[in-house]
C-alpha positions, 0 to 999 in steps of 0.5 A: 374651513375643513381639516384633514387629519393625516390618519394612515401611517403604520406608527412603527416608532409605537410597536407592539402597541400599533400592531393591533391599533391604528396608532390615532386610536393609542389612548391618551387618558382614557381616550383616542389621541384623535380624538383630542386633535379633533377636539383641539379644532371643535372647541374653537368651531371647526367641526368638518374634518377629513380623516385620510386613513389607510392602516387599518382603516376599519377601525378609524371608521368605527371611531367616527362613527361614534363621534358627535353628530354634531360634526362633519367627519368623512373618513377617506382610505388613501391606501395602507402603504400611501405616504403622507404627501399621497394621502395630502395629494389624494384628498385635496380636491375634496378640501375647498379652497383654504383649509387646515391640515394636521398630524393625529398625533400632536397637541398644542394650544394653537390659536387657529383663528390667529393661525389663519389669519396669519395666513391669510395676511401674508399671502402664500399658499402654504402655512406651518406651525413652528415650535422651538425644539424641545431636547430630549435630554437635559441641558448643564449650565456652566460658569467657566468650568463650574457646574451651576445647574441643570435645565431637565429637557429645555426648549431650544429657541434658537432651534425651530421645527415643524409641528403640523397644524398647516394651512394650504390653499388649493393653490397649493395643489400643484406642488403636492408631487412629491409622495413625502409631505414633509422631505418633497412636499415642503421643501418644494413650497419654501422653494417657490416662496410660497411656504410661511412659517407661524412661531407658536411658543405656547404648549405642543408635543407629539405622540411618536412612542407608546411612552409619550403617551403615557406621559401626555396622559400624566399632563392630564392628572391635575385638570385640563391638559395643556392643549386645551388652549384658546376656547372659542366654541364648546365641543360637541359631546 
């Protein structure tokens, strides 16, 4: 299987850092957060990426360049003002017929062997990763009107979200219109039944700000960080 990686987008939310750099190429811990999706993908064998880029797309094939020959990485230039589901659109026909897709700037320990199996098993042409939300802020516990404690930024099980990590068939082409992935794209697959949803509950977080990737960075001070998840082949150096 191959795996777009949706690589293009301006990173606004991350300005000024993103004025000069793709936000994929924001380090965390010393190094490009697409290079940890990448790697998140490699240490359990899919090493045959498309990177669909469009800001600054110089710079994102520089990164490639440098990556192990041991992988397969096309970097394909879907336009600096493209939306997510243009770029989806403009590299689906070169995916083959069942293939990942993710965001450059999420992490998680998702198994993707399970992730395609489940795929595979109900029968749709469009798979997503879902996590329970995590809040921003800290939540109070209450007996009564007593204060007992305090819960520092929980995850919301009852609330889940979208977290990347897809799987589309080419079946899927055909409703790959909408210029938005995730306002047009999605919704219109859930629409058509054909939309599933794997629960994910072990670790994941996005990188919207530069302040996020600091603390992303943080997770890595003690030992592995926490996306480094099941382990099915080396990665390639």
């Amino acid at each position: 299987m191959r795996t777009l990686i949706l690589c293009g987008g301006k990173g606004t939310r991350a300005y000024p850092h993103t004025q000069e750099l793709p936000k994929p190429l924001l380090e965390v811990a010393g190094r490009p957060i697409l290079g940890h999706v990448m790697e998140i993908y490699a240490r359990q064998g899919f090493c045959d990426f498309v990177l669909a880029a469009g800001f600054m797309v110089h710079m994102i094939e520089q990164f490639a360049a440098g990556l192990s020959p041991s992988w397969s990485v096309e970097v394909v230039d879907t336009g600096e003002d493209a939306n997510t589901g243009d770029r989806v659109r403009a590299c689906a026909p070169r995916m083959g017929e069942r293939y990942f897709l993710t965001y450059a700037d999420g992490l998680g320990d998702v198994d993707l062997h399970a992730l395609a199996q489940f795929h595979d098993d109900h029968g749709g042409a469009a798979t997503m990763t879902s996590v329970p939300l995590p809040s921003q802020y800290g939540t109070v516990q209450f007996v009564g009107d007593r204060v007992t404690s305090f819960l520092e930024k929980p995850r919301l099980p009852d609330h889940w979200i979208n977290a990347g990590f897809f799987v589309l068939d080419d079946r899927a082409e055909k409703w790959l219109a909408g210029a938005d992935f995730e306002r047009e794209v999605l919704p219109t697959l859930a629409g058509a039944g054909e939309l599933f949803a794997f629960r994910h509950s072990g670790f994941w977080r996005s990188m919207d700000t530069y302040k996020d990737a600091l603390d992303l960075t943080s997770l890595c001070a003690d030992g592995p960080p926490p996306w480094t998840g099941p382990v099915t082949a080396s990665v390639p150096r």
